[in-house]
N, C-alpha and C positions, 0 to 999 in steps of 0.2 A: 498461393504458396510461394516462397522464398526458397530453389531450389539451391541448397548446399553443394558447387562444384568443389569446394577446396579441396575434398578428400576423393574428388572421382578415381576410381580405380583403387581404392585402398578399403581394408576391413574394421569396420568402425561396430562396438562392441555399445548397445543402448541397454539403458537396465531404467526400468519405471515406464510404463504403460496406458500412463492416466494419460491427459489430452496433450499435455506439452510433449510428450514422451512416444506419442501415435505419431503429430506432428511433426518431431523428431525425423522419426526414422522414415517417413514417407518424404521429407524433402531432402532428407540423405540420401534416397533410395532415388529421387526425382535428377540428384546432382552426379548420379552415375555411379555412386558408394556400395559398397558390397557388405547390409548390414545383416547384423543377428541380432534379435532383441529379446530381453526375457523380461519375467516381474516377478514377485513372490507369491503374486494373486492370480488363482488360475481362471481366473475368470476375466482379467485385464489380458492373459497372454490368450485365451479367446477371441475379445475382438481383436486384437491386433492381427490373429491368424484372417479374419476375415476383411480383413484391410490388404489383404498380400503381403504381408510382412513376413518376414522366414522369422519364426520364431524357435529358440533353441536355447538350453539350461546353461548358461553362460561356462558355468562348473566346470561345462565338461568338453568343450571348445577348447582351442589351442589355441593359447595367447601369446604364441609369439610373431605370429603373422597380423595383429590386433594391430592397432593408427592409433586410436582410442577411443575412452571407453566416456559414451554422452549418458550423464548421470540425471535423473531427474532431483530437480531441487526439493521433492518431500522427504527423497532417502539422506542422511546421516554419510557428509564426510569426513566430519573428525568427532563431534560430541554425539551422543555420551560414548558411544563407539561407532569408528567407520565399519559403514556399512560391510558386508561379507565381498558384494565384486568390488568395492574401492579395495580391499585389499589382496583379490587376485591381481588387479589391475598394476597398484605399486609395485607389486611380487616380478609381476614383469614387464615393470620401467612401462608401462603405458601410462597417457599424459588423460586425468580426469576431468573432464570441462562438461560445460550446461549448452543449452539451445542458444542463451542471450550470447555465450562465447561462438559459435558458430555463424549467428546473424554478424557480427563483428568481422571474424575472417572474410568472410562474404563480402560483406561492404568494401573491407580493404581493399579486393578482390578485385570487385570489378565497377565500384562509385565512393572512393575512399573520404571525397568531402559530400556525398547526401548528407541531408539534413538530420540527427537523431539525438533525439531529446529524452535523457535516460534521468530518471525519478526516483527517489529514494528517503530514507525516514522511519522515522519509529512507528506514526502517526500522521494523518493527510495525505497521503501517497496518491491513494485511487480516487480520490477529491480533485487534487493537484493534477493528476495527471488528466483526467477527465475534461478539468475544467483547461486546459492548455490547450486540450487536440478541441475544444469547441471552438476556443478563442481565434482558433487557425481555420479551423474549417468556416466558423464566421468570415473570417478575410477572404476565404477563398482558396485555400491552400488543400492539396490532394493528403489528405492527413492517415496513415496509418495507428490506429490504439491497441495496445496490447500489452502482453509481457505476463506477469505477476497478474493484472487487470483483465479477467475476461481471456481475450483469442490468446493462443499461444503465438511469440516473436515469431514464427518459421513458417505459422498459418500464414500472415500476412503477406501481400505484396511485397516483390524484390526491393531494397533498399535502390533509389533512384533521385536524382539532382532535383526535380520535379516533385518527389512526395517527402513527405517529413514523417519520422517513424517517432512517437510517441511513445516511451516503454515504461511501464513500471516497475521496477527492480528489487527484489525480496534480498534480505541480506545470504540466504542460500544460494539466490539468482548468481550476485556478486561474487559469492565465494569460487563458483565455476567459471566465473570469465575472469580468466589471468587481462586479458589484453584489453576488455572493455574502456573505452574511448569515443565517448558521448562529444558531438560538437554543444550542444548544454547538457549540463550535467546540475540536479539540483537535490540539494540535503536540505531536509524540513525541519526537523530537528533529532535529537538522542536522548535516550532512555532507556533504563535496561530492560530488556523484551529478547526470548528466545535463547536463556542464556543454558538453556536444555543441549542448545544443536551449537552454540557459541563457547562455551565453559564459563567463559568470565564477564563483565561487561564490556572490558578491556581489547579483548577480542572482537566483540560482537560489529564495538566502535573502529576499528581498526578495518574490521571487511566492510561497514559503507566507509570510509572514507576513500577507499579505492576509487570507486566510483568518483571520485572529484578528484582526486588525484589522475587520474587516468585521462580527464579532458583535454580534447586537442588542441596543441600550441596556441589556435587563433580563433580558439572555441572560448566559450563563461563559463562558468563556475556560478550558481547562484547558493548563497548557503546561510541559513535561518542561523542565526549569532547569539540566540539565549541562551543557550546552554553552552556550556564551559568546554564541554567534549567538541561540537559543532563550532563551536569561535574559533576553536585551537585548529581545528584542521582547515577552514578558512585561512588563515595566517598562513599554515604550513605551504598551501595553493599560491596563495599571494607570493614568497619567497620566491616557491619556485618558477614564477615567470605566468601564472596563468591568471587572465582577465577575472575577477573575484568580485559579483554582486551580492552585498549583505543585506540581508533581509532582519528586521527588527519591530517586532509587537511593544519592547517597551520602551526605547528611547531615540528618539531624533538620529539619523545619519547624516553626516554631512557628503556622504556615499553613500545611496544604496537607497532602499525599501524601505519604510517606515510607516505606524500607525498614528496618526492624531486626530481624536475621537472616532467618527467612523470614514474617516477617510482615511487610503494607502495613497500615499507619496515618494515620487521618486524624486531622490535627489543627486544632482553631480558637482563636484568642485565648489560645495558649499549653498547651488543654488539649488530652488525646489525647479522641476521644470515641467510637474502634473501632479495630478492627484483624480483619483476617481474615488466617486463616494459609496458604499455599501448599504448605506438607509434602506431599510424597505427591504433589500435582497434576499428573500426566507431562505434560502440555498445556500446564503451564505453567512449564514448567524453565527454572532459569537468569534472571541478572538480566534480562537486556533480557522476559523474559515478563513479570517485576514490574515494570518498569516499566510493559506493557502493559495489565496488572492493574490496575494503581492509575489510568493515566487513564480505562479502562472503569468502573472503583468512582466513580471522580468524576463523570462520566456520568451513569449510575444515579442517583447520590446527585443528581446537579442536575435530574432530572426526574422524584423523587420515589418512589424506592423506597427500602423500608427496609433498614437495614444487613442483619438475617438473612439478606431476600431474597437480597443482593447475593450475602453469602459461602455461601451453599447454591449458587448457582448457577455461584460461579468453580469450585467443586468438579465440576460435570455437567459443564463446556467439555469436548466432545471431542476440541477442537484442529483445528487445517486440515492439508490437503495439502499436500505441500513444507513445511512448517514446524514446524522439529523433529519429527516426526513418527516416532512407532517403525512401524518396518513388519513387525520381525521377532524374533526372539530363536534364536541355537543354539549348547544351553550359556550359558557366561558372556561369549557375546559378542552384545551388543544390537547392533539396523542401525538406523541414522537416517537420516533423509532430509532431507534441509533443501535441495534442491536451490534454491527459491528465496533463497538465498545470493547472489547474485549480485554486490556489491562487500565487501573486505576488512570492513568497518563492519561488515556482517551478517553475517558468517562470525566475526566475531571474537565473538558472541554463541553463538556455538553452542560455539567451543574454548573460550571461559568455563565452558561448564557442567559438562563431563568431565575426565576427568585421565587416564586411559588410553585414547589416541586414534590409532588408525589409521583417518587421513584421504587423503579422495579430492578434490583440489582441482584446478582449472583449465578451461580452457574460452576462449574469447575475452575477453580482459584488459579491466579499468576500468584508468583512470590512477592509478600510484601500482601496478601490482599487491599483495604480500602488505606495504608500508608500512602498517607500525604494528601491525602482526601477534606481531613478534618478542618481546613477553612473553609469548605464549602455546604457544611452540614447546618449551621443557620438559614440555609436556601430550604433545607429539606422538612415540610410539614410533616412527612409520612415517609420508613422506605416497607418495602415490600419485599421479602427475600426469598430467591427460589433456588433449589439446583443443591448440588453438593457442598457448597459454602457456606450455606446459610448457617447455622451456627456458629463458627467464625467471623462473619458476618456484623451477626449478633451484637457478639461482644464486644467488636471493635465499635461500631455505633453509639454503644453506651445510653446515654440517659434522650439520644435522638428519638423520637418516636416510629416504632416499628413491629411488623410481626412477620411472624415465619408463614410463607403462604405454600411456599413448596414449589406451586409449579406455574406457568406462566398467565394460565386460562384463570388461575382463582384470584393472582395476585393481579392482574388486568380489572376484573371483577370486583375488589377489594375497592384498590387503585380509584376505579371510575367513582365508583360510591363515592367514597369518602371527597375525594375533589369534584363531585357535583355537588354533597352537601356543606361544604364550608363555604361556597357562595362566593370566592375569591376573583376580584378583575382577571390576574392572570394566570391561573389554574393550569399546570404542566403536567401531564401525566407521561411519566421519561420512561422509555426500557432502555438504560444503558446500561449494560450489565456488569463491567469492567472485569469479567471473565472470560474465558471460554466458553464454549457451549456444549461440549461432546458428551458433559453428562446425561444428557437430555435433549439432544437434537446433533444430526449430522456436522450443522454445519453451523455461522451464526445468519449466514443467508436463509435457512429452515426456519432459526428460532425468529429473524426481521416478518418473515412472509409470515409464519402461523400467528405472529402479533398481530400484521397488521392487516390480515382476516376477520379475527377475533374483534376486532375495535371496527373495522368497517360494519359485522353484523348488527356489531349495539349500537352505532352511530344514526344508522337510517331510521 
């Protein structure tokens, strides 16, 4: 735990109960803070009761003795409407911030240059960031992982000269930390995702590029450049005085990160001065992984590991769960899992990577469903459609080959059939669903695991 001194002796108001939100108030409570926390789920203000937490209807507290009010990042601060305590909170001038803003004062605090490497993106996030704290821990480095990924920021160890904190950052994350100031700070790329809690795109791009904007004076900036929204806010870093590594899948840098063929290349002042190759790397298939590759090698490289280290160690990534992930092989027909797919943008990385593809897509729709998808449907022999999109789905596939399966175990079933009897070298059976999942499973971590159950049963 990361005990929160800043607010010792002050009344700090928590509202959200899930794990960041426990974590929250118990390392508030560890930095000497006098908290109250509530939820809307009486069953989260449960355990919290059984954590020693003082739990209490926020409602009905008196907020003018309140410091502020630590919001968890699943509740609603401005879209579609803020939440009900974000607006007692403004009502009385209390200042709303997240956990990742509190790890931030902390560090100010009392280790202002520890090492913290803060990750952000539409897409590759928990890839990137996974594959950075290995990179380090390969070297040898006391590596803290978390954020958005896994442990909550406040779980973790206190920020310290000696360990490097590794965070993942959600654009909710970001929108609660005013003062967040990453010594790396790295954007993967933008797309419009989450424009429910954002309004616009415009916004949505505006609170990650915080995030790089906020790095410290004699800290990087690593920042993917394909996209027009990510280039611009690059530039805008560059202006204002801060070290700017550009990362690039489609064209040569004479600065920066670059793909040619399956090798990432760094280059400075016009020279190349390494290159590690990705052949062979199943962890890390497909461009959208080199891309993720190359901002993790920038990483590394900006807090001082040596190039070998780096490319020995992209080699060891064993890869995460739901993301591309092989779960299976029978015959010549591989099963992947990329459940965490969940809008077209991420899905469209995974049909990048194959050419013989019977896919399982659908689930509760992003806006826009399979737009922009449509170069990649010559890859697709078969798709498979499950969930509350399939009919939409449908229509937007057109004359692709498809059927409505419904639900995951039939179109699995379907799937395996038909790609064991066409007899193809390299047979892909994909769940990417470029949905959500909540119409049919909690989470898309539920919908990854009951896949790749299902494919391990039939596989042995």
């Amino acid at each position: 735990m990361a005990p929160v001194t800043t607010f010792r002796g002050k009344k700090v108001a928590v509202f959200g109960l899930g794990a960041s939100g426990i974590a929250t108030a118990e390392a508030l409570i560890a930095g000497g803070a006098n908290v109250v926390a509530w939820d809307d789920t009486a069953s989260s203000v449960e355990k919290a009761r059984t954590k020693n937490i003082d739990t209490k209807d926020i409602r009905e507290i008196d907020w003018s003795g309140v410091a502020a009010l630590v919001l968890s990042p699943g509740v609603p601060l401005t879209h579609p409407v803020p939440h009900w305590s974000v607006g007692l909170a403004r009502n009385a001038a209390v200042e709303v911030i997240g956990d990742i803003e509190l790890f931030c004062r902390e560090r100010k605090a009392i280790a202002p240059d520890a090492p913290f490497v803060a990750i952000t993106g539409t897409n590759g996030k928990s890839t990137t960031t996974s594959l950075i704290a290995h990179i380090l821990s390969s070297g040898g480095r006391d590596v803290g992982l978390g954020g958005n990924l896994g442990t909550p920021i406040l779980a973790l160890d206190p920020p310290s000269m000696s360990r490097v904190h590794v965070i993942e950052c959600s654009s909710f994350q970001i929108d609660l930390s005013p003062s967040i100031n990453p010594s790396v700070g790295v954007l993967l790329n933008l797309s419009p995702d989450h424009l429910d809690r954002h309004g616009t795109f415009e916004n949505y791009a505006s609170v990650k590029a915080r995030l790089i904007a906020g790095v410290q004076r004699d800290g990087t900036a690593i920042v993917g450049v394909d996209d027009n929204q990510s280039a611009a806010i690059a530039d805008r870093a560059e202006r204002a005085g801060t070290r700017v590594v550009r990362v690039s899948m489609r064209r040569p840098l004479s600065d920066g990160i670059f793909l040619e063929g399956e090798r990432i290349t760094l280059a400075e002042g016009g020279a190349n001065l390494y290159s590690a190759a990705l052949t062979g790397i199943g962890s890390l298939r497909g461009t959208h992984n080199a891309q993720n590759a190359a901002c993790a090698f920038a990483a590394a490289y900006a807090l001082g590991i040596p190039f070998q280290q780096i490319g020995a160690a992209l080699k060891s990534f064993p890869g995460l769960a739901h993301r591309m992930e092989e779960v299976g092989r029978k015959g010549n027909v591989l099963f992947i899992n990329d459940s965490k797919a969940t809008n077209a943008d991420a899905a469209a990385r995974a049909l990048a990577s194959f050419t013989e593809i019977f896919w399982i897509a659908g689930g509760k729709p992003k806006e826009g469903g399979l737009s922009g998808l449509e170069g990649y449907f010559p890859r697709i022999k078969k798709a498979y459609l499950i969930g509350e999109s399939a009919e939409a789905f449908s229509r937007q596939l057109g004359a692709v080959p498809h059927t409505i399966s419904g639900t995951l175990d039939k179109a699995l079933e379907e799937a395996a059939k038909d790609a064991e009897a066409a007899s193809l070298p390299h047979s892909v059976v994909l769940l990417s669903p470029a949905c959500a999942s909540y119409d049919q499973f909690p989470n898309f971590e539920v919908r990854g695991d009951t896949f790749r159950s299902l494919v391990r049963s039939m596989v042995r």
